[in-house]
C-alpha positions in Angstrom: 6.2 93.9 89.5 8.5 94.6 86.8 12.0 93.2 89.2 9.6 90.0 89.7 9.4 89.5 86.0 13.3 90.4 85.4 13.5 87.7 88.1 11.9 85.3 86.7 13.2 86.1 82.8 16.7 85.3 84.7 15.6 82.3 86.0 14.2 81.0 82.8 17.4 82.1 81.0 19.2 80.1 83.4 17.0 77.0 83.2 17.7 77.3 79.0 20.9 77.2 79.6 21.2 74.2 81.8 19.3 72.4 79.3 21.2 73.6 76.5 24.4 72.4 78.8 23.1 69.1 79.3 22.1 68.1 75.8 25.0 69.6 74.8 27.1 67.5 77.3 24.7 64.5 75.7 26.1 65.4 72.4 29.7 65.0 73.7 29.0 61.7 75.5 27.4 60.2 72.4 30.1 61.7 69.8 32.8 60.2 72.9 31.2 56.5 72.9 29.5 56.0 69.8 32.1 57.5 67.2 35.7 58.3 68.7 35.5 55.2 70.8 32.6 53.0 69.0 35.4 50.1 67.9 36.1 49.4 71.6 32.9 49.0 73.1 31.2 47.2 70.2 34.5 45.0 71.0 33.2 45.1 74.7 30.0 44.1 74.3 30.9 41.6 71.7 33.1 39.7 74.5 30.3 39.8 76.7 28.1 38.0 74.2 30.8 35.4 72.8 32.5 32.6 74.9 34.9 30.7 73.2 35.9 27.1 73.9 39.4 25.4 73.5 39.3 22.2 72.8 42.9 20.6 73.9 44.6 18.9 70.8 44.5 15.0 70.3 48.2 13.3 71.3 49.4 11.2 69.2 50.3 7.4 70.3 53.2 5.1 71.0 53.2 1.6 69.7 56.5 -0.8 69.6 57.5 -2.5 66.4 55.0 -4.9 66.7 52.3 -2.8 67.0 51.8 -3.1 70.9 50.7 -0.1 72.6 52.9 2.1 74.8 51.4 5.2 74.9 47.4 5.9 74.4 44.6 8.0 75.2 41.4 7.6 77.2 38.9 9.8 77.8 38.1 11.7 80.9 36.3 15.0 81.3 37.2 18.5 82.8 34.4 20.3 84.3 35.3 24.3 82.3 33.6 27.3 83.1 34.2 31.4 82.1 36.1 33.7 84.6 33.7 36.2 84.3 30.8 34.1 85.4 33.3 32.3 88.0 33.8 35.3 89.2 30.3 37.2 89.9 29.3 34.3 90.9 31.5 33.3 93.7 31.5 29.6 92.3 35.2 28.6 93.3 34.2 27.6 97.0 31.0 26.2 96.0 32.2 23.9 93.6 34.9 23.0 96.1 32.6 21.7 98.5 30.2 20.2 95.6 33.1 17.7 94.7 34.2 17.2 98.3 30.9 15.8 98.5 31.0 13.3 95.9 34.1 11.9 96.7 36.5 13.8 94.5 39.2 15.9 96.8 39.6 19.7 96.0 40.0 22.8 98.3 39.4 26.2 96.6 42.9 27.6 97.4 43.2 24.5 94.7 41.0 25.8 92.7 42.0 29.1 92.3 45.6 28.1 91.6 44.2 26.2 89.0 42.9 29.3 87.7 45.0 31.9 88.2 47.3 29.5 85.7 44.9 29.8 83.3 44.4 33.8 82.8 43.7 34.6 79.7 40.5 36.9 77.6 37.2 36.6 79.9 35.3 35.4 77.7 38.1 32.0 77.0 37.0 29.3 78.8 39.1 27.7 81.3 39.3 24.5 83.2 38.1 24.6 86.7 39.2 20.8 87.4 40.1 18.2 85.7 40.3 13.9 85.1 36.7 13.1 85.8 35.3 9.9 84.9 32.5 9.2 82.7 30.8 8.0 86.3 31.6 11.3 88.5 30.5 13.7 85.6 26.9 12.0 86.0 26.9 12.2 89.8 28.0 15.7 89.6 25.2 17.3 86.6 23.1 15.0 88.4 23.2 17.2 91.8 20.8 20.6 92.0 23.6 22.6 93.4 26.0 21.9 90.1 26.4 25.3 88.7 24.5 25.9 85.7 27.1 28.3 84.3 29.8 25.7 84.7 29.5 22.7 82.0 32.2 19.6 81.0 33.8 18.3 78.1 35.4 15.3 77.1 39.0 15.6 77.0 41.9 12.6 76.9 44.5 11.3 79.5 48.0 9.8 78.9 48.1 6.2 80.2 51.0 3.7 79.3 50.0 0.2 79.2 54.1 -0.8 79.7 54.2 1.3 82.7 57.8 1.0 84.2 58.7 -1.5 81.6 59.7 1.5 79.1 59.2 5.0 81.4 62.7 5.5 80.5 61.7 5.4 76.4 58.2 6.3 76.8 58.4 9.2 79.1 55.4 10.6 80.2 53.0 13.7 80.2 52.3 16.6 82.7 50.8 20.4 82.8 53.3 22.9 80.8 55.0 24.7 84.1 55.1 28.7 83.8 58.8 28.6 82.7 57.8 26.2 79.2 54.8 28.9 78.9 57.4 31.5 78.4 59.5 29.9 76.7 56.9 28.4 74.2 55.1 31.3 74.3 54.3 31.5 70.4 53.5 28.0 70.1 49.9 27.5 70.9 50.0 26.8 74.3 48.3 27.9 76.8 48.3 27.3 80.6 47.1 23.9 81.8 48.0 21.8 78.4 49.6 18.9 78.8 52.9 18.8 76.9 55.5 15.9 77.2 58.2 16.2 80.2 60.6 12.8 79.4 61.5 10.2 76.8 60.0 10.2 73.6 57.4 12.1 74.6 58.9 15.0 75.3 62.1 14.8 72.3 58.5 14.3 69.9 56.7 16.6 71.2 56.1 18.8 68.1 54.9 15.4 66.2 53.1 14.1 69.2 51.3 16.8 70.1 48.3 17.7 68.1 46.2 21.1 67.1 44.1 22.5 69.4 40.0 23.1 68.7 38.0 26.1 69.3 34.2 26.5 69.4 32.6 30.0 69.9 29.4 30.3 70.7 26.9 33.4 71.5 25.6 33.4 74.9 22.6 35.5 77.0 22.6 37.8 79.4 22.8 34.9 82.1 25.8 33.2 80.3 23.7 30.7 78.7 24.1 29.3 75.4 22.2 30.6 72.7 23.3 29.1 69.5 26.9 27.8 67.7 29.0 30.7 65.7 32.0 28.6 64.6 33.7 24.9 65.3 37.5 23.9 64.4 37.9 20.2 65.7 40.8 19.8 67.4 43.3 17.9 65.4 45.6 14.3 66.2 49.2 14.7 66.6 51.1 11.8 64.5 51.4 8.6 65.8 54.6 6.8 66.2 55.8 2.8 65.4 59.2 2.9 67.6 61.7 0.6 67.5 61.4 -0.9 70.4 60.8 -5.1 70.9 58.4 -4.5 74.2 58.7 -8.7 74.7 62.5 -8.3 74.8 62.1 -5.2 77.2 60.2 -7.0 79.7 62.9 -9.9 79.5 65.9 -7.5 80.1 63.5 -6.0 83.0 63.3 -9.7 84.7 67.1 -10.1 84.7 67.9 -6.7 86.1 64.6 -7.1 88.9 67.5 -8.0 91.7 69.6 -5.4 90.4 70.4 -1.7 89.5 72.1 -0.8 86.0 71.1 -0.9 82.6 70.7 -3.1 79.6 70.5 -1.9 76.0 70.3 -4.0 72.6 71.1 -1.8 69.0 70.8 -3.2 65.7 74.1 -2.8 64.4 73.4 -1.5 61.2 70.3 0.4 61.6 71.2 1.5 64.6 67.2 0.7 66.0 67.0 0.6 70.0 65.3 -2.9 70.9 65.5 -2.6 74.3 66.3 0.0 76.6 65.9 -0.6 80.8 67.3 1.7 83.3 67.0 -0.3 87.2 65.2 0.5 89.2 62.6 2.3 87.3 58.9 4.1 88.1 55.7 4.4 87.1 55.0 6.7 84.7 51.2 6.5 85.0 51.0 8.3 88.6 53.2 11.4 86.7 51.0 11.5 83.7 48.0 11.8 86.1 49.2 13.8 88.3 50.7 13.1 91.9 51.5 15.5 95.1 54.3 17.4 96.0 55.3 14.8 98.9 55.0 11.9 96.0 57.2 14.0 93.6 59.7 15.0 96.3 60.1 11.4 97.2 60.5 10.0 93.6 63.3 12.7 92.9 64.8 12.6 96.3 65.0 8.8 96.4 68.6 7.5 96.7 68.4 4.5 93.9 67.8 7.5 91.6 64.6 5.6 89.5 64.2 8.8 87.3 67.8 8.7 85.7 67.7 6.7 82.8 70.7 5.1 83.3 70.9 3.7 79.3 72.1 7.2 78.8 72.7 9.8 81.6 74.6 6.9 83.6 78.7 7.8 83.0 80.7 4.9 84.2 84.5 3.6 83.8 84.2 1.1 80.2 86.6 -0.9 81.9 88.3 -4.1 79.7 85.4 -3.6 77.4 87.3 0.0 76.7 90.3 -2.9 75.4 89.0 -3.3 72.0 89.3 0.5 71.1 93.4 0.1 72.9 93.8 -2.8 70.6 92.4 -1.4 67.4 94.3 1.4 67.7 97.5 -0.3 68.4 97.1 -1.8 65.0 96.0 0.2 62.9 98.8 3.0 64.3 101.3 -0.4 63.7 102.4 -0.2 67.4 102.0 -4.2 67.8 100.8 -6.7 65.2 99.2 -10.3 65.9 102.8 -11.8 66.5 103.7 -9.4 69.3 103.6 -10.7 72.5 104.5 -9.6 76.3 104.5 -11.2 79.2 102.3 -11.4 82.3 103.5 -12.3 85.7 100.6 -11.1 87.6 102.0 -7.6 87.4 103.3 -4.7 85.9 106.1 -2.0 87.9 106.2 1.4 86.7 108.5 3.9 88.9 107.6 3.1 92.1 103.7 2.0 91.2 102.8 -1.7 90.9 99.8 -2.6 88.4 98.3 -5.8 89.0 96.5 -8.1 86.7 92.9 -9.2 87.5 94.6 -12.4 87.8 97.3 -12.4 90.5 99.1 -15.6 89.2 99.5 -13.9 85.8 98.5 -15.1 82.3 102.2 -15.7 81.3 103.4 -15.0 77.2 100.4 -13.6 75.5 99.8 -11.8 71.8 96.7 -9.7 71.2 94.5 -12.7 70.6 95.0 -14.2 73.9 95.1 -10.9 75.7 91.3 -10.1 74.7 90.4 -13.6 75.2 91.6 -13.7 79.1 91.4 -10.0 79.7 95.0 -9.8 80.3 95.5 -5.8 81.9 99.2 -6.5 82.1 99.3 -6.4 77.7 96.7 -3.7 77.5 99.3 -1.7 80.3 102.2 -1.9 77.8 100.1 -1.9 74.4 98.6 2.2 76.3 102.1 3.1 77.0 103.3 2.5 73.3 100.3 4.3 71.9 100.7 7.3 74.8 97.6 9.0 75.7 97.3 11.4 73.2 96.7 8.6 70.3 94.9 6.8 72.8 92.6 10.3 73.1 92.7 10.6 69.3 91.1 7.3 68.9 88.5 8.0 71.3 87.6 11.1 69.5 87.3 9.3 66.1 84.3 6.8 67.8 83.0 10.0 68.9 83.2 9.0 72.7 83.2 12.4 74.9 79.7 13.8 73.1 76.2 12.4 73.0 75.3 9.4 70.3 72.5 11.5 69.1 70.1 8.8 70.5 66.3 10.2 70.2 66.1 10.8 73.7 65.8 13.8 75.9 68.8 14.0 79.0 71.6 11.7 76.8 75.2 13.0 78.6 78.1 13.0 76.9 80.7 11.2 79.4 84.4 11.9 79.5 87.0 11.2 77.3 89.6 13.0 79.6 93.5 13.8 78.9 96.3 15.7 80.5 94.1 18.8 79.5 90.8 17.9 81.0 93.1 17.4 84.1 95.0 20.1 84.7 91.8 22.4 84.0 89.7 20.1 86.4 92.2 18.8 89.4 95.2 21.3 88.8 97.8 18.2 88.1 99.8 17.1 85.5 99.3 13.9 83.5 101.7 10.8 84.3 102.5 7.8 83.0 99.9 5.6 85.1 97.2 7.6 84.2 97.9 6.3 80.7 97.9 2.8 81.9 95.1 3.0 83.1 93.4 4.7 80.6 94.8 1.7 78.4 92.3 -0.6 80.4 89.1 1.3 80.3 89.6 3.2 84.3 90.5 6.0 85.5 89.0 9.5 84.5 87.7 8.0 81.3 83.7 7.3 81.5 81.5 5.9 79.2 77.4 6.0 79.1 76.0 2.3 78.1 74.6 4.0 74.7 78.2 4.8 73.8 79.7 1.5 74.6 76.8 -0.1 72.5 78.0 2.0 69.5 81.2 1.1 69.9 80.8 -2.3 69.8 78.5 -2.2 66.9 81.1 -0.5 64.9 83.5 -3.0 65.6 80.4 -5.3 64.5 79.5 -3.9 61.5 82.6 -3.4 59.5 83.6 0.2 61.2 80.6 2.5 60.6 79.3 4.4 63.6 75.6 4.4 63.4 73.1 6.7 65.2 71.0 5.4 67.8 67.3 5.8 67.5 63.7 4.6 68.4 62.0 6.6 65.7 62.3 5.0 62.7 62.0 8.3 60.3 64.8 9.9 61.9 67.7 11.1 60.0 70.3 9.0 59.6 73.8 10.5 60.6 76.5 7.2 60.0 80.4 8.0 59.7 82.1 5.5 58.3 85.6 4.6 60.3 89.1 4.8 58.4 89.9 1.3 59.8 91.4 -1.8 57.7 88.8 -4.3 57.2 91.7 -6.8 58.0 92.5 -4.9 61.5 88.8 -5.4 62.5 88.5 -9.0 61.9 91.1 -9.5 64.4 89.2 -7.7 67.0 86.3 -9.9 65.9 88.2 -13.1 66.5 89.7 -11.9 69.5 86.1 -11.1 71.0 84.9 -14.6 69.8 87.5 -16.2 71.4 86.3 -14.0 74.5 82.8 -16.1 74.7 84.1 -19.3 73.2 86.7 -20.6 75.2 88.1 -16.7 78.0 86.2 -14.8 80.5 83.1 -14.3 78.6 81.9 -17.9 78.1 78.8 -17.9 80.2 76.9 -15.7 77.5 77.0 -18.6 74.7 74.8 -20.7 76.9 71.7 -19.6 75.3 71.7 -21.2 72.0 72.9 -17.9 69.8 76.8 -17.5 68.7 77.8 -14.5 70.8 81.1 -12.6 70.3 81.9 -9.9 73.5 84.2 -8.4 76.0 83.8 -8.6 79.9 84.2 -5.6 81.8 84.9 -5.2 85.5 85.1 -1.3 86.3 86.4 -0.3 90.0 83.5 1.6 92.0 84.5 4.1 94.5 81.4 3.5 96.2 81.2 0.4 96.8 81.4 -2.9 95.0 82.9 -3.1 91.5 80.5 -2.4 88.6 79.9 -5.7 86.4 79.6 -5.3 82.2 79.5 -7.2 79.2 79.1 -5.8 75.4 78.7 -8.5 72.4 76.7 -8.8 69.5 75.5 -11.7 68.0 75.0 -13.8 65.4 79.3 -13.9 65.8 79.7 -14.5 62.0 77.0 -12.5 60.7 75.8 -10.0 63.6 72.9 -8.5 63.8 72.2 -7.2 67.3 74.6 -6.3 70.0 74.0 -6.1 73.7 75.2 -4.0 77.0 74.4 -5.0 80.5 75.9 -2.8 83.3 75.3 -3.9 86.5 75.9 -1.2 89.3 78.0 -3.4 92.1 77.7 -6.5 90.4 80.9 -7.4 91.0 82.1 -9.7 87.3 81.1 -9.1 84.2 81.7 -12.9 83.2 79.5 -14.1 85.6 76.6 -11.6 86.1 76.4 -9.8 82.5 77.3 -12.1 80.1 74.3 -14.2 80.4 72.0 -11.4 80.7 73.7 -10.5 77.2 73.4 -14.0 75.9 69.7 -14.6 77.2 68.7 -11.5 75.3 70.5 -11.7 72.1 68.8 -15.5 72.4 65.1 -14.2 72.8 65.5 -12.1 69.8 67.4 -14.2 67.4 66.1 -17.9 68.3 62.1 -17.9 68.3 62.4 -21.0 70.2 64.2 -19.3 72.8 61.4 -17.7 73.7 59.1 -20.2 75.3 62.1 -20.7 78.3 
């Protein structure tokens, strides 16, 4: 009897123990979660109560200097649900085959890409699929199977009313890639935004682009709503008035429809882009709303190269419109004056090299004047050789030629205003003398963008100030003002008047408009030569000037110099307009 009760005292002992242990293990559990760790799972079950919603920002709009839209917003829907309820619930396959059924074509590898993008907090909401119209979103709440969990929101699409009339200017938008995530990590965004990939959409993108919204709201144990914690609307970007004349645009886009090249018109003391056309172009609606990897190959792989804006990524030879810059500086350095004159037989022998002039009969005694007015390579040969290359260089560095204009525009290149340097670090060879005649007459290694040409001209235009190019009227203004004679530059003028009145440039006064300018035939390896023309207008008092380059077009005088006239017409005689 008394080893059963010492039995069962140990027992009992034993028994207080393991209670003691367990409360005491209680104790440590409670002391664990609910005061060394109590921040982090009230934070837990916090997230598990709050969802938060992002509301994407408003983008601001494009409008031309008349008001007429280029850039504006509609509304659509995205259809956004919570990973953590996407998850437990399975819904990505689901919904997959929910909008297969009603027309709208997803796969849930899709899907989940889509997603996986996206990662952020579990309780942020995310975008499951997106541009639904106002008609689909009915059909789709409409259907028993649409997940209760998952819910839409009104959101706003890019659309450009211009379309490939001003892609090149406008640009368009698409979804911020992984690389701009990183690299615009602490700016707001956040995967699936749409941010501006071209044009002024994407060199405005700060102004453009908006504030995002947020709305967090408390949910039940289900994931549905309970009531509204907080709101922040999302905010508008700034809307822009641009410079450009969208009537002139779609004029320079009917002369250049049987042809590739560019046209661009500058005011030439401003500096305000009017129009801006880079053949062929694209659509820039089918990028802003999204298009498949086959489309987007085939855009970028095609061969007429539609995405190049050619206004200012295209580098070409200036060819004899390069001769007003040979002719300026000849003065102004006191190499020839109006009275000096040389003679053209057709040709021009250096060593053992012949030059020929365009004209094979030759233009016989000619002074500067008459040089610019029939194009006359043979003077312009001579004229380089007496400057040499290196004042030749040094002029084309002081009209800033060999970097980018500044132009507002994402992609601008900076062309080449090459020398014996450039040479010998790019082909190994030495300069000669007939690289510096033909330097002299805009060929060769030197290469101009149409941007750069325009400037030029306008220079020449405006009394020698070199004015930055721009379609946003705010933008700082960065002129230079040339150290050129007044005198010097009103014998370039004449000279290019005499160009369209009575030389090589005639067909551009045909349009009711004074129009002084220089042709421009520049030799294409490729193919047919390239065909330019660069004026301005009124002659006496201008106010615009004009470059059309036409890729293969053969002569400047007869393909570009109307083209140049027609437009400098539409925008200085009303009654031009009507034609």
């Amino acid at each position: 009897m008394p080893d059963l009760r010492s039995t069962s005292n140990r027992r009992l002992k034993m028994l207080y123990a393991l209670i003691f242990c367990s409360f005491l293990g209680l104790a440590a559990g409670l002391y664990f979660f609910q005061i060394m760790h109590s921040d982090r799972y009230t934070h837990l079950a916090s997230n598990n109560r709050l969802r938060m919603i992002r509301f994407p920002p408003v983008r601001g709009e494009l409008f031309d200097r008349h008001g007429t839209p280029l850039a504006v917003n509609v509304t659509t829907f995205d259809i956004m649900g919570y990973p953590l309820d996407i998850e437990r619930e399975n819904m990505v396959e689901t919904l997959a085959a929910l909008l297969s059924r009603h027309g709208i074509p997803a796969t849930g590898e899709e899907l989940g890409a889509s997603l996986k993008k996206q990662y952020g907090p579990p309780y942020r909401v995310v975008r499951i699929v997106g541009n639904i119209t106002l008609s689909q979103m009915a059909d789709l709440v409409a259907d028993p199977e649409f997940p209760q969990q998952l819910f839409p929101i009104p959101v706003w699409r890019r659309t450009y009313p211009a379309g490939s009339l001003a892609a090149n200017v406008t640009g368009f938008v698409g979804e911020i890639s992984e690389q701009e995530l990183r690299t615009l990590s602490d700016s707001g965004y956040i995967g699936g935004d749409l941010i501006g990939k071209g044009g002024v959409e994407r060199q405005h993108e700060a102004m453009l682009r908006g504030t995002p919204g947020e709305e967090y709201v408390e949910v039940d144990a289900r994931g549905r709503k309970v009531k509204n914690l907080s709101v922040k609307q999302p905010g508008r970007g700034v809307d822009l008035l641009l410079s450009l004349d969208l009537g002139a645009q779609r004029l320079a886009v009917d002369l250049m429809k049987d042809y590739k090249g560019a046209i661009i018109v500058m005011d030439v003391k401003t500096g305000e882009v009017l129009v801006s056309y880079s053949s062929p172009s694209f659509d820039n609606n089918l990028l802003a709303w999204g298009v498949s990897s086959k489309e987007w190959d085939a855009l970028v792989r095609d061969p007429a190269n539609p995405m190049m804006d050619r206004t200012i990524s295209g580098a070409y030879p200036p060819a004899s419109t390069f001769k007003v810059l040979t002719a300026l500086a000849a003065l102004e350095e006191k190499v020839v004056n109006t009275s000096t004159t040389f003679r053209c037989s057709g040709s021009f022998k250096l060593g053992p090299r012949t030059f020929r002039c365009w004209r094979r009969s030759g233009h016989g005694s000619v002074n500067l004047l008459s040089a610019l007015q029939n194009s006359c390579d043979v003077y312009f040969y001579q004229v380089g050789l007496k400057l040499g290359i290196d004042k030749l260089m040094e002029w084309g560095d002081l009209f800033e030629l060999g970097r980018p204009t500044g132009i507002d525009l994402p992609g601008e290149v900076s062309g080449t205003i090459a020398g014996p340097e450039w040479k010998q670090k790019r082909l190994k060879e030495k300069w000669y003398l007939g690289d510096t005649v033909n330097y002299s007459i805009g060929q060769g290694f030197l290469l101009m963008t149409p941007i750069q040409i325009a400037r030029m001209y306008a220079a020449i235009a405006n009394g020698g100030i070199l004015v930055q190019p721009h379609f946003f009227s705010t933008l700082g203004q960065n002129s230079v003002t040339l150290p050129v004679s007044k005198k010097n530059l009103e014998v370039i003028q004449k000279g290019l008047d005499y160009v369209v009145r009575r030389g090589t440039g005639r067909h551009a006064a045909s349009f009711g408009v004074t129009v002084a300018g220089k042709t421009g035939t520049a030799q294409n390896a490729h193919g047919d030569d390239h065909a330019l023309f660069a004026g301005y207008a009124p002659a006496k008092d201008p106010k615009y000037v004009a470059v059309a380059m036409i890729e293969a077009g053969l002569h400047g005088g007869s393909i570009a110099s109307p083209m140049v006239g027609e437009i400098l017409s539409y925008l200085l005689v009303p009654e031009s307009r009507g034609r």
